[in-house]
N, C-alpha and C positions, 0 to 999 in steps of 0.2 A: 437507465444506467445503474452501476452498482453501487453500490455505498459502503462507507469506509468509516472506521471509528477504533483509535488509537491513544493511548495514555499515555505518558512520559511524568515519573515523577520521584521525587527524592526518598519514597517515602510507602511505604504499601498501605492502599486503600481500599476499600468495599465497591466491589462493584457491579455487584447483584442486579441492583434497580438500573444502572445503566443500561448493562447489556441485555436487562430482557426490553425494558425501552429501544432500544437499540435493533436485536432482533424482532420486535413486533414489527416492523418495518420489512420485514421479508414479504410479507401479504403481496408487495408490487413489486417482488425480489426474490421469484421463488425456485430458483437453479441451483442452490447451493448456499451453504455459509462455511464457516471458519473463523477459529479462535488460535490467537498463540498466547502463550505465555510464559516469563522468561524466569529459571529460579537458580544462581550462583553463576553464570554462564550455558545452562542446557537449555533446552527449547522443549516446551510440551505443545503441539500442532494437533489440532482437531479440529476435522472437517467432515461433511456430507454433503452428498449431490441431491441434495431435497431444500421443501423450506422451511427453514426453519423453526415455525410458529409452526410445524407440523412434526417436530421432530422429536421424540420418544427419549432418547440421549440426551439429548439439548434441555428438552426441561426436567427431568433425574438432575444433569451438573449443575442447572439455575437455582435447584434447591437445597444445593450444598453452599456454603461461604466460599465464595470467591475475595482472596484479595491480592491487590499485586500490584509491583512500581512499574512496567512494564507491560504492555498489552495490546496487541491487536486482533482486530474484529471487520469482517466480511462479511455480505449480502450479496450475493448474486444475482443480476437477468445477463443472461447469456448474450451476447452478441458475436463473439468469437469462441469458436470451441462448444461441443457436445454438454451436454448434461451430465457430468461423472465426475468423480474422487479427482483424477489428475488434473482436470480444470478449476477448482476448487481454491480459492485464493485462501489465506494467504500461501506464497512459493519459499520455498528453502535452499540456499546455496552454500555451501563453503569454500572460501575462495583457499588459495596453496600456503596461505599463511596458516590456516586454519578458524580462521572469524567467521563466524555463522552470519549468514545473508537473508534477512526474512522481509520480503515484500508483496504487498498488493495494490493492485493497481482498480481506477473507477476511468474508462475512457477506451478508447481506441486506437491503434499506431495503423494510420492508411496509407503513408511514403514514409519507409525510413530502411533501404536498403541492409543496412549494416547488422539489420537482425535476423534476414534471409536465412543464413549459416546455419542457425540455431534451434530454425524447425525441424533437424535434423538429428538433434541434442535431447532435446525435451521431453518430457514425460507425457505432457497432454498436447492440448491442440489451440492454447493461447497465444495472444501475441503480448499479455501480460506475462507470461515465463519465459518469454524470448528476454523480454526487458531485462528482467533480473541475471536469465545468463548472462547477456551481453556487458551488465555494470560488473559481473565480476570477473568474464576475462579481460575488462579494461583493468582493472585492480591488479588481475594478476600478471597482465602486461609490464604497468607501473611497477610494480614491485620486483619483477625478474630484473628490470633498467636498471633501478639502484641498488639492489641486491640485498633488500631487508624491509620489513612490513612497511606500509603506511601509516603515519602517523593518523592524527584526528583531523588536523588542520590540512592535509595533506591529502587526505579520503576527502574529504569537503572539496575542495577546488577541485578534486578529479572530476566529479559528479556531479557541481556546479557546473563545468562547459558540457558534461555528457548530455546530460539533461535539457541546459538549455539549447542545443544543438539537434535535439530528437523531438522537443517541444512543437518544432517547425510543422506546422500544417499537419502537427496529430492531437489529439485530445489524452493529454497525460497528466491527472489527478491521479496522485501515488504518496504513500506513507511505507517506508523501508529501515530496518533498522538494523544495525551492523554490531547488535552488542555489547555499544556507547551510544551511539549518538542516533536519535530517532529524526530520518528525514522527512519532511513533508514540503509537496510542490502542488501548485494550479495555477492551469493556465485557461480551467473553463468561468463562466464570471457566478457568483454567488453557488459556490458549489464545492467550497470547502470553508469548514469553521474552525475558529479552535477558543478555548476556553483558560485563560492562565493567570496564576495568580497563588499565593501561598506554597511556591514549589513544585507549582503541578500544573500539567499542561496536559490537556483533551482536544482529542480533532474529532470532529466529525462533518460527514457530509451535508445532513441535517442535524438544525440545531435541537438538542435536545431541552428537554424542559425544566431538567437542573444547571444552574451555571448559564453566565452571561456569555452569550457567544458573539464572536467578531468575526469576518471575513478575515481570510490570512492574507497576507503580503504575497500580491498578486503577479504571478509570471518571476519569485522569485525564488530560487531553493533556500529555505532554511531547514535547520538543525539543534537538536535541542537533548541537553544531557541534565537527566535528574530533574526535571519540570521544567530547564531554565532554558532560554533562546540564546545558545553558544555562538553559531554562525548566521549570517543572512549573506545570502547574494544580490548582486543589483539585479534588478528587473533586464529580463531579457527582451522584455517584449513581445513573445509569440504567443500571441491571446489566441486560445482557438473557437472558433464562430461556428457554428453548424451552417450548415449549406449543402444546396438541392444532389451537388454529385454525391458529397459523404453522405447525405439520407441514403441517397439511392441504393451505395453501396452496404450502408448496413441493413436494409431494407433485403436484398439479396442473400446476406451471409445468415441471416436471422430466418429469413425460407427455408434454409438450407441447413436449418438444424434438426 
């Protein structure tokens, strides 16, 4: 599976030693990475369809100072979708408000009709960039209804039921961030962290070796502005369990790359 590693925090920090910690981990991860980074409201998105620990660019930017309130980080093994640029998490949206949509996803969507449409839309061949279409034409659904942006608390409950609604019988470990508020969900079990405390708040997949990590609040979406935990949702309960059809299935789509 891929793996995911995300900041949220009041405050710009160093994050050097993370992230190459962080990308050593491509070794069992070797399809792709990606970095975003957030500075005044613009997005800087860098990615390659290689791995990372092999990548030429990747350690040039590791040996410059990186710091930043704001940050997310991808590992790719390919399960769904080719080896290339447009498969490359993290994905970019903007929705008709104009709020920039940056998500990536660690899982698989195996029944969730509603994102059908979107393989039609997309740029690569994920059913993690279907996801992200889909949360922003519901956004932009919502927002055409009442005729002016979404609030925060109001983006939250939209994505609160989207989520736990699409949770159903798929493996969706995702870290999405709208701008403000950085979301993070799991519904697979010991397989997402986060680290918080002093304003700042770290997720990652595996726990890294700086910083006390904890399982997050399981099968529930929260949200979190400036390091702090703004929103949480109640537990939906759609834990997802691997089993012999979903092996099967990705056992197939994984030949067939």
């Amino acid at each position: 599976m891929c793996e995911l590693f995300g900041i949220s925090s009041a405050r710009k920090i160093p994050v050097n030693d993370l992230l190459r910690e962080f990308f050593s981990h491509s070794v069992r991860h070797p399809n792709g990475w990606g970095l975003a980074t957030f500075h005044h409201g613009a997005v800087s998105l860098e990615k390659e369809p290689m791995q990372a620990s092999k990548s030429i660019y990747l350690k040039e930017r590791l040996r410059h100072k990186i710091s930043a309130e704001v940050l997310m980080a991808h590992i790719r093994f390919a399960t769904i979708g080719n080896t290339e640029y447009d498969n490359c998490h993290p994905f970019l949206e903007r929705d008709d408000s104009g709020r920039c949509w940056v998500l990536m996803h660690n899982g698989t969507i195996f029944d969730y009709p509603a994102l059908t449409p979107y393989q039609y839309q997309q740029e690569g061949g994920t059913d993690s960039e279907r996801i992200l279409l889909f949360l922003v034409d519901q956004i932009n659904r919502r927002q055409a209804e009442l005729g002016r942006p979404l609030d925060a608390a109001e983006r939250f409950d939209l994505l609160d039921r989207l989520i736990a609604d699409m949770a159903q019988g798929n493996k969706l470990n995702l870290i999405l961030y709208d701008g403000e508020l950085m979301y993070v969900h799991t519904n697979y079990a010991n397989s997402l962290y986060a680290c918080e405390g002093g304003s700042i708040a770290a997720f990652c997949t595996v726990p890294l070796e700086e910083g006390c990590w904890n399982p997050l609040p399981f099968t529930a979406l929260c949200a979190y502005r400036n390091g702090k935990r703004v929103f949480q949702g109640q537990p939906h309960g759609h834990e997802y369990v691997d089993n012999e059809k979903n092996m099967r299935y990705l056992f197939a789509a994984f030949s067939n790359l």
